[in-house]
C-alpha positions in Angstrom: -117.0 -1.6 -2.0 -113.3 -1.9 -2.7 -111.2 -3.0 -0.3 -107.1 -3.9 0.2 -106.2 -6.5 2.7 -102.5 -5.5 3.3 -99.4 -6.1 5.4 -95.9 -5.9 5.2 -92.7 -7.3 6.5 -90.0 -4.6 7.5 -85.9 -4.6 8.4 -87.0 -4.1 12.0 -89.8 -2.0 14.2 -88.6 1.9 13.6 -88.7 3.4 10.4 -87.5 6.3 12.1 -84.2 4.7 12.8 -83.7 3.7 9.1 -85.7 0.7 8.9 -87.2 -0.2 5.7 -90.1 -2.7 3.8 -88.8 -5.7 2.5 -92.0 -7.2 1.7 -95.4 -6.4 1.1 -98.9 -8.9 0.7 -102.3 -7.5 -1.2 -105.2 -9.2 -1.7 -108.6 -7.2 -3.2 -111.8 -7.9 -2.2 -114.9 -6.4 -3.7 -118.3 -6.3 -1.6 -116.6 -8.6 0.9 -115.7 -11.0 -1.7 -112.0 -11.9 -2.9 -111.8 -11.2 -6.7 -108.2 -13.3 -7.4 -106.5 -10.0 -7.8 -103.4 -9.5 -5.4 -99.9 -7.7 -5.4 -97.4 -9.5 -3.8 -93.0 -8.2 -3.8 -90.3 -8.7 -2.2 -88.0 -5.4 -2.1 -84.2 -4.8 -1.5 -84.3 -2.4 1.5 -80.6 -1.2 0.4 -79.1 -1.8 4.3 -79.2 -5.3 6.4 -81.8 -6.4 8.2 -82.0 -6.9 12.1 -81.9 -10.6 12.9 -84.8 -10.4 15.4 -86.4 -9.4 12.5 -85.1 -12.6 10.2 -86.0 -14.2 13.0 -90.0 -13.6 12.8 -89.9 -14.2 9.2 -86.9 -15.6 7.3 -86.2 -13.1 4.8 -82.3 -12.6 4.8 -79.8 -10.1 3.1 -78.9 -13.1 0.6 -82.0 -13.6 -0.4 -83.4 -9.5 -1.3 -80.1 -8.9 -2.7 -80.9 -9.2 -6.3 -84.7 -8.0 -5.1 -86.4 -4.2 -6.6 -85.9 -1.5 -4.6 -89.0 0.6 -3.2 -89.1 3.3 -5.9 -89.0 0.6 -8.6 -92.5 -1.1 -7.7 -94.2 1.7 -5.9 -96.0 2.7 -9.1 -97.9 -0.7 -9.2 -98.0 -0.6 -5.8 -100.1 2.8 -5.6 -102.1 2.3 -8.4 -103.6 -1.1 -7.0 -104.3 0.4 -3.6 -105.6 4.1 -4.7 -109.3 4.7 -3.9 -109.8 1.9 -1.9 -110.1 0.9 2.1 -107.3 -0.8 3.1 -107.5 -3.5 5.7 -104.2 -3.6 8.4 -103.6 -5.7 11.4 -102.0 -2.9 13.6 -102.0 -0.8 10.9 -99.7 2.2 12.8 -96.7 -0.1 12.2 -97.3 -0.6 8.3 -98.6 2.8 7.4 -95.7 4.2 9.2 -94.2 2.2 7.4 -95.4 2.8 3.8 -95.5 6.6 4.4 -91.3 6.7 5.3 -91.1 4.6 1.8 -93.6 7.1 -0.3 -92.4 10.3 1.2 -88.4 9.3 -0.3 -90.2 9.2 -3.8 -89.5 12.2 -6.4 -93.4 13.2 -6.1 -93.6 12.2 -2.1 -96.8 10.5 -1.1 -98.7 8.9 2.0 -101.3 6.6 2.3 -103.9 9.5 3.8 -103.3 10.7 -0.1 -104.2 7.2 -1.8 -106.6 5.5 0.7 -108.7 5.0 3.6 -107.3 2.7 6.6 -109.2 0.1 8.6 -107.2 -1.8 11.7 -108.9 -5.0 12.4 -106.4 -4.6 16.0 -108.4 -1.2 17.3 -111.2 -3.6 15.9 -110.9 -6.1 17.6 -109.9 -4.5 21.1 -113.5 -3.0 21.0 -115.0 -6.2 19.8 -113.1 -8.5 22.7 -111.6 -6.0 25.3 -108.9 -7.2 28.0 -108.1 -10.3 25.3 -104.9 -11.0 23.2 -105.7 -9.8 19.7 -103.1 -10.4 17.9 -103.7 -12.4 14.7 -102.6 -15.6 15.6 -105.0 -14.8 18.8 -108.1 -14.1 16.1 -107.2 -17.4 14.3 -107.8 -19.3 17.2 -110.5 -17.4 18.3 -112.2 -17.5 14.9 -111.3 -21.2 14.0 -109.1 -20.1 10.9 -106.3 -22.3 10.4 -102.8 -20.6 10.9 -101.1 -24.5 11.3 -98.5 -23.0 8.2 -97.8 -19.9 9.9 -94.5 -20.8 11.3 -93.3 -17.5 10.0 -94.4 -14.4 9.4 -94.9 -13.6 5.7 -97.3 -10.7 4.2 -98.8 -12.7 1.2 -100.0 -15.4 4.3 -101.2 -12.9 6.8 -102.9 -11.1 4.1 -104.6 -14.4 3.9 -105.4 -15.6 7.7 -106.4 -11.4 7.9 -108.8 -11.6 5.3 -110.7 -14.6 6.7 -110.0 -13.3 10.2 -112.0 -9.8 9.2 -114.9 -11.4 7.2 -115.8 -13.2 10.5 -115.4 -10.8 12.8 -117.8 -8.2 10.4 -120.4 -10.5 10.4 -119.4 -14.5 9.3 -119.8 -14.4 5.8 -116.8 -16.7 4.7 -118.1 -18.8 1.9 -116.9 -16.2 -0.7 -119.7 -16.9 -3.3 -120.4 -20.6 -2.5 -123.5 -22.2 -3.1 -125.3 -23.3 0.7 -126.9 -27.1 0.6 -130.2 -27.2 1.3 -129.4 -28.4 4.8 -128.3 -25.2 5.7 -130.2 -23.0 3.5 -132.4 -20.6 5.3 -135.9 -20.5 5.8 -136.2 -17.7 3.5 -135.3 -18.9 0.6 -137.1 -22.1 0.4 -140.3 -22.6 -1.9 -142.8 -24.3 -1.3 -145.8 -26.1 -3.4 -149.4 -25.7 -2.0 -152.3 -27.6 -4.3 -155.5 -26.5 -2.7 -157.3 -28.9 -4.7 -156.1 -31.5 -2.3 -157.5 -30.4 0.8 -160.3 -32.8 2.5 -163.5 -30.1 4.0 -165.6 -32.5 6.1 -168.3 -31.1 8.0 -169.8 -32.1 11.1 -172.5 -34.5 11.3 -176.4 -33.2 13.3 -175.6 -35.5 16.0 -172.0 -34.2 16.8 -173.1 -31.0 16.5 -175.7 -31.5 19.5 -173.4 -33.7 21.2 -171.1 -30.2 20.7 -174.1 -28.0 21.9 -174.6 -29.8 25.2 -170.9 -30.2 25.9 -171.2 -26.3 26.1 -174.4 -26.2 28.0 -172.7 -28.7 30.2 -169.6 -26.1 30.6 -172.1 -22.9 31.3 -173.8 -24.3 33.8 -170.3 -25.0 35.5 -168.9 -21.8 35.5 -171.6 -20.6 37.3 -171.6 -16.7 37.0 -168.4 -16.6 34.1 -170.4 -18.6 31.9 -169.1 -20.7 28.8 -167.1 -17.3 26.6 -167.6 -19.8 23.2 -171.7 -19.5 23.9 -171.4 -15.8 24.4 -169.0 -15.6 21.4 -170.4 -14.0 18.0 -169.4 -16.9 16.1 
């Protein structure tokens, strides 16, 4: 299975009032393993951006001014993400998002087109109702260190995200790396059994009598019961 771990920085929260992407964070992961491949770009939104925005995650006018615009990286963009699942904290914001940039292409596009969407937030509100779930939240909860996150950046959260979800689908972090045998299950342990080496001693006349009237001794106790091992077929 194919999978996109994705998220995006914006201008500010409405795309409807002209907001735009400024950044956006991809990792791959095949069958719940990362395979190295990632898309990662800054982007010139072509208007300033908010400073509560620059204010979550540093990116200032200065610095995307000499950045591509949308149009000019989307073809990479939706050929690494077509045909597979992609993996969104809150993904209403960034699909929003991406669909305002991909509908202002020539040959307008949305994500419904390209891919499938998980959110790991409606996730995680079924998985720990009435909690915060944000994903500094699901860091803490899961024990994945977020110590750098002092801002936001896509590339990063694409990162904590990715750890994040693999724990919370079942714990399977190790990405491909070899268990010790202190903590390799039961199952997969082999183990040697020489049948030449086993000991058969058989009991001796007089401990077999001194067996027989042990269980006399126990049938006459019982009374009515009786000793079950003398009544036994074997």
């Amino acid at each position: 299975m194919r999978q996109i771990i994705l998220d995006t920085e914006t201008t500010g929260l409405e795309p409807e009032e002209g907001h735009r992407i400024i950044e956006i964070g991809c990792l791959e992961m095949i069958d719940r393993q990362l395979s190295g491949r990632r898309f990662h770009q800054y982007i010139n939104p072509g208007r300033a951006v908010d400073g509560g925005a620059i204010h979550v995650h540093g990116l200032t006018d200065e610095f995307l001014e000499d950045k591509p615009g949308f149009a000019e990286i989307a073809g990479e963009f939706v050929d690494f993400i077509r045909g597979a699942e992609l993996v969104i904290h809150n993904a209403a914001f960034d699909v929003g998002f991406l669909d305002a940039e991909l509908t202002r292409l020539p040959e307008p596009l949305r994500i419904a087109d390209l891919a499938q969407v998980l959110d790991t937030l409606a996730l995680a509100r079924e998985m720990h109702p009435g909690q915060r779930n944000s994903l500094d939240a699901l860091c803490r909860r899961y024990d994945v260190d977020h110590s750098n996150r002092t801002l936001h950046g896509a590339l990063l959260d694409s990162e904590l995200l990715a750890e994040v979800y693999l724990l919370m689908t079942g714990g399977q972090v190790s990405l491909g790396l070899e268990l010790d045998s202190a903590h390799r299950p039961v199952s997969s342990v082999e183990y040697g059994f020489d049948r030449s080496r086993l000991v058969f001693k058989e009991a001796s006349q007089s401990e077999l009598e001194a067996h027989q009237s042990q269980l006399e001794s126990i049938d006459q106790a019982a009374g009515e019961a009786g000793c079950l091992w003398l009544r036994s077929s074997f």
